[in-house]
DRENTORPA-674765 format. One record per atom (N, C-alpha, C): x, y, z; residue in three letters. Coordinates in pm, 1 decimal, always signed. Example, Ala and Ser with C-alpha at 12.3 -4.5 7.8 and 13.67 -1.06 7.14 Angstrom:
<pts>
[[+1319.0 -569.0 +780.0] ALA]
[[+1230.0 -450.0 +780.0] ALA]
[[+1320.0 -330.0 +780.0] ALA]
[[+1285.0 -225.0 +708.0] SER]
[[+1367.0 -106.0 +714.0] SER]
[[+1290.0 +3.0 +787.0] SER]
</pts>
This chain:
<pts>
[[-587.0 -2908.1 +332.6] UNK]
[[-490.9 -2942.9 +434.7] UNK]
[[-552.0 -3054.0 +520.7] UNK]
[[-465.0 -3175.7 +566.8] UNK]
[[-480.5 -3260.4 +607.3] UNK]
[[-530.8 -3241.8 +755.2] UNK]
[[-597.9 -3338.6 +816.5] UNK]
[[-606.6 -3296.2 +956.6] UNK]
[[-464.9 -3332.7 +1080.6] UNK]
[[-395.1 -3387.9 +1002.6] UNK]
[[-248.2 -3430.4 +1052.2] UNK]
[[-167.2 -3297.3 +1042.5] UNK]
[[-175.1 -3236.8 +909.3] UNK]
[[-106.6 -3114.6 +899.3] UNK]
[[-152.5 -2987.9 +974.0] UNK]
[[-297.5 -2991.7 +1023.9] UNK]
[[-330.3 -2868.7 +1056.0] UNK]
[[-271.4 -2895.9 +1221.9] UNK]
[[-300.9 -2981.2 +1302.7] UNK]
[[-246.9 -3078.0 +1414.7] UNK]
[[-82.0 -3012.6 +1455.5] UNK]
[[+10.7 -3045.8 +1307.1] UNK]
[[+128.8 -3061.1 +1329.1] UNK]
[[+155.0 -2855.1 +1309.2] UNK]
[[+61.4 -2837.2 +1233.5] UNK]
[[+101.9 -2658.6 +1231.8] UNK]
[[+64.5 -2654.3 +1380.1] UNK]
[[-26.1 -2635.7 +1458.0] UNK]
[[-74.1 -2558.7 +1534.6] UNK]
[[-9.8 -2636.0 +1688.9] UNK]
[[+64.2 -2734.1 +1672.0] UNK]
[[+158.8 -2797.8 +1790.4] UNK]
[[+253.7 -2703.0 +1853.1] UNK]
[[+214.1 -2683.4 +1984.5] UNK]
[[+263.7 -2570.6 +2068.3] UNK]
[[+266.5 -2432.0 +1991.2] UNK]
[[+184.1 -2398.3 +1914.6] UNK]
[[+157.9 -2238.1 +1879.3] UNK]
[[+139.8 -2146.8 +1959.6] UNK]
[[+182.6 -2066.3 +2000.2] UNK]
[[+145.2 -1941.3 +2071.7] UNK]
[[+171.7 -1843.1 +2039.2] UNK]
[[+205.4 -1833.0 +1927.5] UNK]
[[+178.8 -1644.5 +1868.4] UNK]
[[+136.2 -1638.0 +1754.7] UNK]
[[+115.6 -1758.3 +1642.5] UNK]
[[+29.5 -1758.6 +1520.7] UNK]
[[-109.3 -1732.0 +1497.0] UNK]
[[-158.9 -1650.2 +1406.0] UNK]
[[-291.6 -1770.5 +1360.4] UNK]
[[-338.3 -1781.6 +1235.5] UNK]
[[-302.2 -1894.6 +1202.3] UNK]
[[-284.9 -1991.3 +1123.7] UNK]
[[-442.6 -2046.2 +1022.6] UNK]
[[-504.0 -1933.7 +967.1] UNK]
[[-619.9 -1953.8 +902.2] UNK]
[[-650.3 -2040.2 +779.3] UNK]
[[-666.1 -2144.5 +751.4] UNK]
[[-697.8 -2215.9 +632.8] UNK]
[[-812.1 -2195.0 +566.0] UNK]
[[-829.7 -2164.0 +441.6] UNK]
[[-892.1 -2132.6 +374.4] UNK]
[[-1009.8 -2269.6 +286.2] UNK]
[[-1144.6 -2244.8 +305.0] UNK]
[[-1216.1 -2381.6 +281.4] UNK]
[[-1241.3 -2357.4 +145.5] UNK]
[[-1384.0 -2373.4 +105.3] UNK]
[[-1437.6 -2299.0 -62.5] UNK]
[[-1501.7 -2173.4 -28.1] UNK]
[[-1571.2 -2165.8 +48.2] UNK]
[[-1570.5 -1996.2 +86.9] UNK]
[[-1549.7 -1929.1 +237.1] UNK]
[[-1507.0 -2045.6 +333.8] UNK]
[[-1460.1 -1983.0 +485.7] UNK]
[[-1345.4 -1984.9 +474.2] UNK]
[[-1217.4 -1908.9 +572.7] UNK]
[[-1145.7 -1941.4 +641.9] UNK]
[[-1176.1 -2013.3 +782.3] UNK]
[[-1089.0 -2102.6 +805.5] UNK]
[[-1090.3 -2118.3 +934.8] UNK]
[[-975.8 -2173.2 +1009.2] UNK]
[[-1017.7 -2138.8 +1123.8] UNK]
[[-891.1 -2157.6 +1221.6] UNK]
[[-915.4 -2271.7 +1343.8] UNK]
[[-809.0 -2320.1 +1339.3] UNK]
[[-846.6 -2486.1 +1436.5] UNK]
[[-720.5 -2419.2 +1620.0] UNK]
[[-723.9 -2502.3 +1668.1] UNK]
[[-657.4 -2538.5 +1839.2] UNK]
[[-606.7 -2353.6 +1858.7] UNK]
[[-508.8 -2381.7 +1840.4] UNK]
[[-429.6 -2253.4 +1937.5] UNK]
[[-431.1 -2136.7 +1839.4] UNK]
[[-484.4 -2134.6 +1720.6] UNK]
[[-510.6 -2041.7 +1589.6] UNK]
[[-665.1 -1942.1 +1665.9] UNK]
[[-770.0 -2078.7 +1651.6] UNK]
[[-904.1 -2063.2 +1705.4] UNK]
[[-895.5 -2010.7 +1850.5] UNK]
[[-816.4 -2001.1 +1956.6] UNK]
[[-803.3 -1957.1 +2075.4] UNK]
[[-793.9 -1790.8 +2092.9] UNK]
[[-603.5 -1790.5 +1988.6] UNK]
[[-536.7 -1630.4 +1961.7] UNK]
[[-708.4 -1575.8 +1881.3] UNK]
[[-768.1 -1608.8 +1783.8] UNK]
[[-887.2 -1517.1 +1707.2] UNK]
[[-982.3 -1497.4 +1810.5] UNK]
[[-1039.4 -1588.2 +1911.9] UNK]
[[-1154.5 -1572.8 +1986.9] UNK]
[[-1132.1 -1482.6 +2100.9] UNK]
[[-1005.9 -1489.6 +2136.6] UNK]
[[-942.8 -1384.1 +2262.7] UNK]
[[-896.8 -1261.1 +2255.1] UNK]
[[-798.3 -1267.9 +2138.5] UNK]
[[-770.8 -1117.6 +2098.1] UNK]
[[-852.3 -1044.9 +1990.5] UNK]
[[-923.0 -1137.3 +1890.2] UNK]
[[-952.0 -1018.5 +1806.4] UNK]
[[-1168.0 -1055.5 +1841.3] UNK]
[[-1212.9 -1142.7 +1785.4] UNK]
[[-1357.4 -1131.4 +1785.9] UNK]
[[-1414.2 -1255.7 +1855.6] UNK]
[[-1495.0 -1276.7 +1944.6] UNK]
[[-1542.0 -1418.5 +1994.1] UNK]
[[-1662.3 -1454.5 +1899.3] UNK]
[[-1591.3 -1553.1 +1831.5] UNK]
[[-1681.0 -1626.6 +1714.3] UNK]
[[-1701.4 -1772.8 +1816.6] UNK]
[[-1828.1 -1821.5 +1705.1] UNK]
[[-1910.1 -1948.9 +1791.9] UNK]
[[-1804.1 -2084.1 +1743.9] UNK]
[[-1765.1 -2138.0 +1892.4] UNK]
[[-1622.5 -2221.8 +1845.7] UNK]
[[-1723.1 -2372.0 +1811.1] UNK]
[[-1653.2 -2440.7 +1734.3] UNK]
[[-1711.4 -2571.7 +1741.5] UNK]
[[-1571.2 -2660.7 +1759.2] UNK]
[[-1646.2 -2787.7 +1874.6] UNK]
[[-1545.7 -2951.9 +1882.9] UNK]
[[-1616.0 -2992.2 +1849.5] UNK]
[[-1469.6 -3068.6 +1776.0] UNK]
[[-1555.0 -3248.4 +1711.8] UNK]
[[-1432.5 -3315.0 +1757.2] UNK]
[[-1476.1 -3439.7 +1778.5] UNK]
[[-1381.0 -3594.6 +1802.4] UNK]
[[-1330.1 -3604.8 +1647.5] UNK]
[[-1228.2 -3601.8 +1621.9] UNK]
[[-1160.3 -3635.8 +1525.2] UNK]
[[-1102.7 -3823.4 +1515.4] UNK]
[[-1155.0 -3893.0 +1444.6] UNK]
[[-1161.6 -3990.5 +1480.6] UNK]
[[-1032.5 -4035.8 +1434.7] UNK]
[[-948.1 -4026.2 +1317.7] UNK]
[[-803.2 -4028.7 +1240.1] UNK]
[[-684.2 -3982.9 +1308.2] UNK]
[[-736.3 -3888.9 +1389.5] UNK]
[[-606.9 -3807.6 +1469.3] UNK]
[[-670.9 -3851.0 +1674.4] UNK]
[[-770.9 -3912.9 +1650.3] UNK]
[[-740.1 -3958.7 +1841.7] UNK]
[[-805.0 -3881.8 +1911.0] UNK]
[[-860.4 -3746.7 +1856.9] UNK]
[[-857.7 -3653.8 +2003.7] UNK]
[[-933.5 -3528.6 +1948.9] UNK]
[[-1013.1 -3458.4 +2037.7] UNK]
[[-1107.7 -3373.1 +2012.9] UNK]
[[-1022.4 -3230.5 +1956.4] UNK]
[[-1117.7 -3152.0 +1876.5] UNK]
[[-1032.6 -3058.0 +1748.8] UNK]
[[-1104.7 -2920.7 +1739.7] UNK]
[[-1090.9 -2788.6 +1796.5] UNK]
[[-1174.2 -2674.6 +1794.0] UNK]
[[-1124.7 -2613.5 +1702.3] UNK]
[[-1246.3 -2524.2 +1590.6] UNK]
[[-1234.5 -2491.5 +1476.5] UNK]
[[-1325.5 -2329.9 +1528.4] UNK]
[[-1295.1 -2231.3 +1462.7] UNK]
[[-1382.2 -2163.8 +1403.2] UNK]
[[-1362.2 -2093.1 +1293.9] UNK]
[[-1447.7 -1984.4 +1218.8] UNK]
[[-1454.7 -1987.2 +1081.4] UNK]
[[-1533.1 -1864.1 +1044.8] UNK]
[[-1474.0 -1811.1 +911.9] UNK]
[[-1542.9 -1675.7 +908.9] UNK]
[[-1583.3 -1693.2 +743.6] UNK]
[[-1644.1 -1615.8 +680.7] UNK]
[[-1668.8 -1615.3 +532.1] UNK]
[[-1501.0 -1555.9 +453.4] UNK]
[[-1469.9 -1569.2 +368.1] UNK]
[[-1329.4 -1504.5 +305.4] UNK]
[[-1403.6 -1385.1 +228.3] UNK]
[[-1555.4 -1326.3 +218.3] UNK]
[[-1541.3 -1206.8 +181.5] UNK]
[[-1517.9 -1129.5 +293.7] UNK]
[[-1512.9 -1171.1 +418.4] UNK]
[[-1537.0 -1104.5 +532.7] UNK]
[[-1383.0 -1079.0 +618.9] UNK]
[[-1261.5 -1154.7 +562.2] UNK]
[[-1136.8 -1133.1 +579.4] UNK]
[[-1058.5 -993.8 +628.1] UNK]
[[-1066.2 -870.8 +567.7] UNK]
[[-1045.0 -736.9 +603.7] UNK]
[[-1077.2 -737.0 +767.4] UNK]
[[-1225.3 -774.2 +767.6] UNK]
[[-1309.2 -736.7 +896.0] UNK]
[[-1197.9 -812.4 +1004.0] UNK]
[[-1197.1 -928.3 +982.7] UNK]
[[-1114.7 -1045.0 +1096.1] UNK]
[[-999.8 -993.4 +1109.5] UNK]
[[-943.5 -970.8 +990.2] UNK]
[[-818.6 -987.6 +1022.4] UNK]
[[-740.3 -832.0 +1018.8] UNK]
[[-834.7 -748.4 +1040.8] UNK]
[[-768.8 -598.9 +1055.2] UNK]
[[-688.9 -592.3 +1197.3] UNK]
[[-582.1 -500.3 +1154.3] UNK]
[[-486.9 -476.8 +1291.1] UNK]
[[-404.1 -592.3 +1302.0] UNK]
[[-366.0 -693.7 +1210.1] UNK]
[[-277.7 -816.8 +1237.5] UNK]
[[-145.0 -804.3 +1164.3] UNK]
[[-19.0 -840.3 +1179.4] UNK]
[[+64.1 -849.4 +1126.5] UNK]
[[+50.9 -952.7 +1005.3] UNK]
[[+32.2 -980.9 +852.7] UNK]
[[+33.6 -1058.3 +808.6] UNK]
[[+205.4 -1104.0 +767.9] UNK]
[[+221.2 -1283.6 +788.1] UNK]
[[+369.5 -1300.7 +813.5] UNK]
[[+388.8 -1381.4 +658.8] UNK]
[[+257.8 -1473.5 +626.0] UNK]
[[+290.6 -1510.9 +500.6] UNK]
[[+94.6 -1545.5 +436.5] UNK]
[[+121.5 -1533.6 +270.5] UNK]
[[-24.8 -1575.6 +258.6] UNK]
[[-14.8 -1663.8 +132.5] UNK]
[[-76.4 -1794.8 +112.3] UNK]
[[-109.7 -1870.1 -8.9] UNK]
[[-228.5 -1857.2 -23.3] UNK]
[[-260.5 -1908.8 -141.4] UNK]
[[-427.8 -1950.3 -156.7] UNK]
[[-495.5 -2042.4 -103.1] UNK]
[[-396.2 -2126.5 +35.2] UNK]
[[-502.0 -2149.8 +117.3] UNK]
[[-455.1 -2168.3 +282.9] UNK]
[[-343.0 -2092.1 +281.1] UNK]
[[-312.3 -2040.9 +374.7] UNK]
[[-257.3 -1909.8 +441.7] UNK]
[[-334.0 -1882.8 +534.3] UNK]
[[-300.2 -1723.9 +575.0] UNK]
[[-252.0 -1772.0 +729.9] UNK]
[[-116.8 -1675.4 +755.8] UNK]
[[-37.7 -1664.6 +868.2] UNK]
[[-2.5 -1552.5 +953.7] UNK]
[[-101.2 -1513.4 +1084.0] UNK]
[[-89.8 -1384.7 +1117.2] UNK]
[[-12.6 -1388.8 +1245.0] UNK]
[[+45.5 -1275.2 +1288.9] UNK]
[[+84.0 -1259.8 +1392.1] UNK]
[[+10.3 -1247.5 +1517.4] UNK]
[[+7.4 -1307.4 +1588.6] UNK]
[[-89.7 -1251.0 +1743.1] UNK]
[[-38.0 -1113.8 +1742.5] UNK]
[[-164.9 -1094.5 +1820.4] UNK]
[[-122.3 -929.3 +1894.7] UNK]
[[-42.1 -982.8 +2036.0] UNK]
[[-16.2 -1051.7 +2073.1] UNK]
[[+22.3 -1110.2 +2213.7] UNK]
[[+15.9 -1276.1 +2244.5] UNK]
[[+146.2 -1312.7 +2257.6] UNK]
[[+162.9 -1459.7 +2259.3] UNK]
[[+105.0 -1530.2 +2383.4] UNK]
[[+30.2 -1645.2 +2351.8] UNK]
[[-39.7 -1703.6 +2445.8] UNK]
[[+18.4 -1819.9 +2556.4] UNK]
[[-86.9 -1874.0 +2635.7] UNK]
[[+51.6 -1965.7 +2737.1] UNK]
[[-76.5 -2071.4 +2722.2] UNK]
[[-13.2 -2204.9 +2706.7] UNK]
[[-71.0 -2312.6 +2603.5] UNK]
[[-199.6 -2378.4 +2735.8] UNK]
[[-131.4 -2377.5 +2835.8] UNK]
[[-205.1 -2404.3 +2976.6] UNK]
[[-346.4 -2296.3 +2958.5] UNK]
[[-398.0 -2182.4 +2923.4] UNK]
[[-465.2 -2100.7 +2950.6] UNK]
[[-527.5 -2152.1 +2790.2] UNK]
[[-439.9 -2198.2 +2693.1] UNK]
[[-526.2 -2190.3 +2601.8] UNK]
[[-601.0 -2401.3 +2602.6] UNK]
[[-561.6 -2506.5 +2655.7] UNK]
[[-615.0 -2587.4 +2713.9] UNK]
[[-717.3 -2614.3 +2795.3] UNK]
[[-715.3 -2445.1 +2904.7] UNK]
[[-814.7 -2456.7 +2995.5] UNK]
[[-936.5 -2440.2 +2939.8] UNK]
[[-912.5 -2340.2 +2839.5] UNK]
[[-1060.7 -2273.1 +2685.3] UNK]
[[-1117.8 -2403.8 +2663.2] UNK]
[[-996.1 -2442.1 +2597.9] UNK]
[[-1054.1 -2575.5 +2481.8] UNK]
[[-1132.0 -2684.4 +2593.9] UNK]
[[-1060.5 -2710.0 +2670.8] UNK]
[[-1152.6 -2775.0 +2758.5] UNK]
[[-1314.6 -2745.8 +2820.5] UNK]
[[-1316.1 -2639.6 +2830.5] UNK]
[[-1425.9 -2565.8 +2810.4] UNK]
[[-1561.6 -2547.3 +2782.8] UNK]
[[-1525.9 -2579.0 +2662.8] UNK]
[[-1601.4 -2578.0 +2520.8] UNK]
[[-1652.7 -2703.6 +2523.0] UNK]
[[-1820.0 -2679.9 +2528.0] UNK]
[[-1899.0 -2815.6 +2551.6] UNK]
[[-1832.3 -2882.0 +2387.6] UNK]
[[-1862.5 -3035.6 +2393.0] UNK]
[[-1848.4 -3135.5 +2316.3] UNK]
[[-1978.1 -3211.8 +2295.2] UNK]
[[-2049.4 -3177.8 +2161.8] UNK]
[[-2147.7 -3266.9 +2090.9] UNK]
[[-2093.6 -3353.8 +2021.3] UNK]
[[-2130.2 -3476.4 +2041.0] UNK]
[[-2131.3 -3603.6 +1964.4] UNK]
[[-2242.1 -3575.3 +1888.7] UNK]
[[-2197.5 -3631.8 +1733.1] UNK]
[[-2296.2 -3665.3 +1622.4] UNK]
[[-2375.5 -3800.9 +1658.3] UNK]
[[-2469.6 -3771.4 +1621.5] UNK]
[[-2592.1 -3847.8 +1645.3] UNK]
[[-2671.5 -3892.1 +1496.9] UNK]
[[-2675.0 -3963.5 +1453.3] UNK]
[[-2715.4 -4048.2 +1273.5] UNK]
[[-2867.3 -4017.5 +1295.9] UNK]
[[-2916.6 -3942.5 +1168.1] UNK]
[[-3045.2 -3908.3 +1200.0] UNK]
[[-3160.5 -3966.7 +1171.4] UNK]
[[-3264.8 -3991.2 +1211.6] UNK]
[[-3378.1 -4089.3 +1221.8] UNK]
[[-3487.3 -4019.0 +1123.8] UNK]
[[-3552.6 -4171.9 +1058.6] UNK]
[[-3683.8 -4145.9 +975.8] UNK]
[[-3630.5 -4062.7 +850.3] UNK]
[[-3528.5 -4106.2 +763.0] UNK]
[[-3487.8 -3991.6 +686.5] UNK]
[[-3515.2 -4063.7 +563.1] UNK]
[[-3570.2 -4074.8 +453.4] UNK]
[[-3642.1 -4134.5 +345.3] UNK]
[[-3539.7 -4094.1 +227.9] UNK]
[[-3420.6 -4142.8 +217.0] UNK]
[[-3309.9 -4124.2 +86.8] UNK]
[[-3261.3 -4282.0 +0.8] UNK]
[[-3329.1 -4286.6 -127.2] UNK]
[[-3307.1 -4379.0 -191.9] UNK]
[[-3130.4 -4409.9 -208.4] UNK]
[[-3142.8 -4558.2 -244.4] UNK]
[[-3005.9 -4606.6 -238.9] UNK]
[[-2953.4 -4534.2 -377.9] UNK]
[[-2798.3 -4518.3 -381.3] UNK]
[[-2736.0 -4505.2 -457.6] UNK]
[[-2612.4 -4575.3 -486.8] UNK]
[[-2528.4 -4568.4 -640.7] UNK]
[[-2417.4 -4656.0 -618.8] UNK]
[[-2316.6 -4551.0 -549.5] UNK]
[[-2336.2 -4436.6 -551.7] UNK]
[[-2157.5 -4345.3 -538.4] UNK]
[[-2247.6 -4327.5 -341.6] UNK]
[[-2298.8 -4394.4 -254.5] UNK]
[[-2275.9 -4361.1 -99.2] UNK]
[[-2302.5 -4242.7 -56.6] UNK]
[[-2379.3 -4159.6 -162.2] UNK]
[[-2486.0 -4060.0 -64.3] UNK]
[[-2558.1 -4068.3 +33.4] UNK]
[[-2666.5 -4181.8 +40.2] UNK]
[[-2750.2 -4195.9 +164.2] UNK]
[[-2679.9 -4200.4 +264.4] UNK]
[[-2565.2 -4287.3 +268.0] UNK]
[[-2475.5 -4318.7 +414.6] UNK]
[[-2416.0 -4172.6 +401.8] UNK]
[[-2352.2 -4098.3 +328.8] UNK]
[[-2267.0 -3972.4 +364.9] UNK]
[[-2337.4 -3869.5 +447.6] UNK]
[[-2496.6 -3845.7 +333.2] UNK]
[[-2581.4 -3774.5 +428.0] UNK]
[[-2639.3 -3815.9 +531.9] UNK]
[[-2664.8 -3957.8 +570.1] UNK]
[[-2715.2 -4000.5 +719.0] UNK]
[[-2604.2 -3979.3 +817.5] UNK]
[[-2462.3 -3987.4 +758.2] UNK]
[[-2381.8 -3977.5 +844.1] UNK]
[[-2324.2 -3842.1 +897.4] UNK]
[[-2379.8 -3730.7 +889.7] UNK]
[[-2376.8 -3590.5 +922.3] UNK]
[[-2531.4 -3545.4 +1027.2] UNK]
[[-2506.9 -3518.6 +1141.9] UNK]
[[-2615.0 -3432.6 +1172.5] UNK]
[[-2638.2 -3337.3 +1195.1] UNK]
[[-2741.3 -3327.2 +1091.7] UNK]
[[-2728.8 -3140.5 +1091.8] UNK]
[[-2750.2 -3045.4 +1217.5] UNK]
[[-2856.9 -3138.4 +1364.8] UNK]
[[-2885.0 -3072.1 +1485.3] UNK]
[[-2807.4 -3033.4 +1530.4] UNK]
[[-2664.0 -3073.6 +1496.2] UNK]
[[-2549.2 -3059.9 +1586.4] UNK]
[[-2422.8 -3000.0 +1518.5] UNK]
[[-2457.9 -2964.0 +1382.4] UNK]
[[-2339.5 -2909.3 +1280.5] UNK]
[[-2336.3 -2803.8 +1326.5] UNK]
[[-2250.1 -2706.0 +1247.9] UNK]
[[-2248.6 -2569.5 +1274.8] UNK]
[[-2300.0 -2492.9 +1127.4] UNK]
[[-2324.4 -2431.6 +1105.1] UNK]
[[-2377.3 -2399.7 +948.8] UNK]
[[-2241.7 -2402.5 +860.4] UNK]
[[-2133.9 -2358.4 +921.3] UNK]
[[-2005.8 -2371.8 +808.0] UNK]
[[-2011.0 -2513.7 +849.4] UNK]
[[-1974.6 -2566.0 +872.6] UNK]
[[-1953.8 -2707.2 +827.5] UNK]
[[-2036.2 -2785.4 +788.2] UNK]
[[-2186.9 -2740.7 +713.9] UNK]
[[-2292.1 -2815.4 +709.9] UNK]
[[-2247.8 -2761.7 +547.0] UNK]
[[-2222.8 -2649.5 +524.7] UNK]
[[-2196.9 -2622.5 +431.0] UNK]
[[-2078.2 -2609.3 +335.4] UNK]
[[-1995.5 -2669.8 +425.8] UNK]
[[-1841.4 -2721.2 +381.9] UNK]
[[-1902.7 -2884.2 +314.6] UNK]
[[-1979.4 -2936.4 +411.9] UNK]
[[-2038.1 -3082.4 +351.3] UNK]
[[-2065.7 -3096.9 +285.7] UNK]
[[-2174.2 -2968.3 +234.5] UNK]
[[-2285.6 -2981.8 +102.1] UNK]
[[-2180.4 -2939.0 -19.5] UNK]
[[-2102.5 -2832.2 -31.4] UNK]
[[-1997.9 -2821.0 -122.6] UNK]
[[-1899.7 -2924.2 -131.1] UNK]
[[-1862.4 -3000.8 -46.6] UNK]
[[-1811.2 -3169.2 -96.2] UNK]
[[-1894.6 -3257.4 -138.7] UNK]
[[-2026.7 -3273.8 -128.5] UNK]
[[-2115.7 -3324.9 -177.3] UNK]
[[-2098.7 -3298.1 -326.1] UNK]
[[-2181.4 -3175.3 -359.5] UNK]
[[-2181.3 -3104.9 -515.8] UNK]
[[-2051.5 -3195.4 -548.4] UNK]
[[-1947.1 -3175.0 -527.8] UNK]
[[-1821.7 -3191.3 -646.3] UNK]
[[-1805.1 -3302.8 -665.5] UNK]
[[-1882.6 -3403.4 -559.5] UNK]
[[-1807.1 -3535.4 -588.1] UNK]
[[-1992.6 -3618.8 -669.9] UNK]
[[-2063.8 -3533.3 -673.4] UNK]
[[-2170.8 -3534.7 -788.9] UNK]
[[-2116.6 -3496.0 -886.0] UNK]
[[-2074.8 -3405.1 -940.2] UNK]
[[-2040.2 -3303.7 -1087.7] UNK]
[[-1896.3 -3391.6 -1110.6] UNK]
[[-1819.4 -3454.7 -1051.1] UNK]
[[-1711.4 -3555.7 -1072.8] UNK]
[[-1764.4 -3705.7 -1137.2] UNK]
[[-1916.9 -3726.4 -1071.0] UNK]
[[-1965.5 -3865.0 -1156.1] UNK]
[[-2030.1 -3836.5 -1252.0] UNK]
[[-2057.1 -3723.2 -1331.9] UNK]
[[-2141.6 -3684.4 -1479.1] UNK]
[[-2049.3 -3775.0 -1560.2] UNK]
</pts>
């Protein structure tokens, strides 16, 4: 799912949450990531500046063997294989969920220094210089490295 689409799902949400499914997390972005951290478990939120869509983007994220655990006690309203749609336990007011997101410190990525990676033709060195790991979150360090792999095993 696009970052336009996840944007346009979660535009004025207040009783969804709206979990997208990665290669082995779910996760939940803006007013999805708010309803999970308030009503059901406070997981470690991460912002990033989304540079395509304009404007800073809170995500958090659980493993999909770990699904039961999260998402016990929820109304489920619809589910694909890579989207799950739950009911809040209690609809939120978008002002209270703004004041959160605001909140929530904001790390800028920072390109990391002294890093010794030979050139390539397929733009590894720049992909991996262009991630820092001081400041990732482990799912998304590892959402990276599993886009990495495939778009290796795609140039065999």
């Amino acid at each position: 799912m696009t970052t336009s689409e996840i944007l346009s799902l979660e535009a004025l949400n207040e009783d969804r949450i709206y979990l997208i499914r990665g290669p082995l997390f779910w996760k939940a972005y803006e007013s999805s990531a708010y309803i999970l951290c308030t009503q059901m478990f406070p997981l470690k939120v991460s912002k990033k500046f989304v540079k395509i869509a304009n404007q800073e983007l809170v995500s958090v994220g659980f493993p999909v063997s770990s699904e039961a655990k999260f998402t016990s006690g929820l109304k489920v309203i619809s589910k694909t294989s890579d989207l799950l749609t739950l009911e809040a336990k209690q609809p939120i007011f978008i002002a209270d969920f703004s004041a959160w997101k605001s909140s929530i410190p904001y790390v800028e990525d920072k390109p990391l220094d002294n890093i010794s990676v030979q050139e390539d033709e397929s733009g590894l060195r720049e992909k991996i210089l262009g991630i820092n790991l001081a400041t990732t979150t482990p799912l998304d360090a590892f959402d990276f490295l599993v886009t990495l792999q495939k778009e290796l095993l795609l140039q065999k």
